[in-house]
N, C-alpha and C positions, 0 to 999 in steps of 0.2 A: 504494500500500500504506500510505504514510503517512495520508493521509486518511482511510482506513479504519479504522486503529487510534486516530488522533485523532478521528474521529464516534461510535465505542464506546468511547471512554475519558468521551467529553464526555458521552452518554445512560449512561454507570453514575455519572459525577457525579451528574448530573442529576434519576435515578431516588434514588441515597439521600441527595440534600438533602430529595425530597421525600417520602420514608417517616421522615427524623428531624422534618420541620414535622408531620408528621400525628403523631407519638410526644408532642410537646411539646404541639401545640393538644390532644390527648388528655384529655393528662395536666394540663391547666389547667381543662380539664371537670371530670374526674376531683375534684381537687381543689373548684373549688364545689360540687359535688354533696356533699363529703364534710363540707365544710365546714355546707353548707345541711340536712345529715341528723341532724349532729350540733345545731345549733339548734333545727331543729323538736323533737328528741326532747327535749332540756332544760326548751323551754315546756312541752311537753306532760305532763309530769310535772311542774312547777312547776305547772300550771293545775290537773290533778288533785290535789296533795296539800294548796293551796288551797282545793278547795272550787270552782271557781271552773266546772270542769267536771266532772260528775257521770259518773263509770265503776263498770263494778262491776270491772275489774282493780285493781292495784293501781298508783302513778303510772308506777314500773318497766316494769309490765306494757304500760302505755302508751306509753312512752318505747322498748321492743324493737318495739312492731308500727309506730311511727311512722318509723324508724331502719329497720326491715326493708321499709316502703313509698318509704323512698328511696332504696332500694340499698344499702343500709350494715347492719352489723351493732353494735348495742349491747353494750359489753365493757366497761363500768363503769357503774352509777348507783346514786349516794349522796346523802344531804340533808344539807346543814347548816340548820336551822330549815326554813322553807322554801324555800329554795333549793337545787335541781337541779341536782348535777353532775355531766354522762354523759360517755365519750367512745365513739367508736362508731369501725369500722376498714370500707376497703373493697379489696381488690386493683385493682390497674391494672398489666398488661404484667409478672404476675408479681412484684409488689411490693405489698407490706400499706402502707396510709397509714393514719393515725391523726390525730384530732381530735378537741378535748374544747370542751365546753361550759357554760355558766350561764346558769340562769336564777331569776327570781324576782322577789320585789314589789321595789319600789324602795328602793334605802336612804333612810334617813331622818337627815336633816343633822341636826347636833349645834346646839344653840338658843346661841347666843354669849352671849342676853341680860344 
């Protein structure tokens, strides 16, 4: 009887060590994804209000469908000059995460001369 209850104590171990590794390897997807959707959509509105890619939306407009092609949804974007600053949010396991982003032309160093 002992052994019986020590081989189902050992397999419900067992089983939710390895439903909390699939929760975390998840959630570390989750996270570049959210990370990588929130970049994409910064360039992409940086590149549009440059000039640099010709749209007829607006850089915004570009930044929500680029952000909604990687799973993410776009919940801020604003400009400073031209520089794009979104953040975009995605659920995982019933949890909102949230990432923000920039992008834009390169700063330009101060001439010491």
């Amino acid at each position: 009887m002992a052994s019986v209850t020590l081989t189902v104590g050992a397999a419900a171990t067992a089983a939710t060590l390895a439903i909390a590794a699939a929760l975390i390897g998840g959630a570390a997807t989750a996270s570049q994804r959210l990370a990588s959707g929130a970049d994409a959509a910064a360039l992409a509105a940086a590149d549009v209000a440059s000039g640099a890619v010709a749209s007829a939306g607006s850089p915004c407009e570009v930044a929500a469908a680029v952000a909604a092609a990687s799973g993410t949804r776009l919940d801020d974007c604003r400009f400073d000059g031209f520089v794009a600053i979104v953040q975009v949010s995605a659920a995982y396991a019933g949890i909102t995460a949230v990432a923000r982003s920039r992008a834009g032309p390169p700063e330009v160093a101060a001439d010491d001369g």
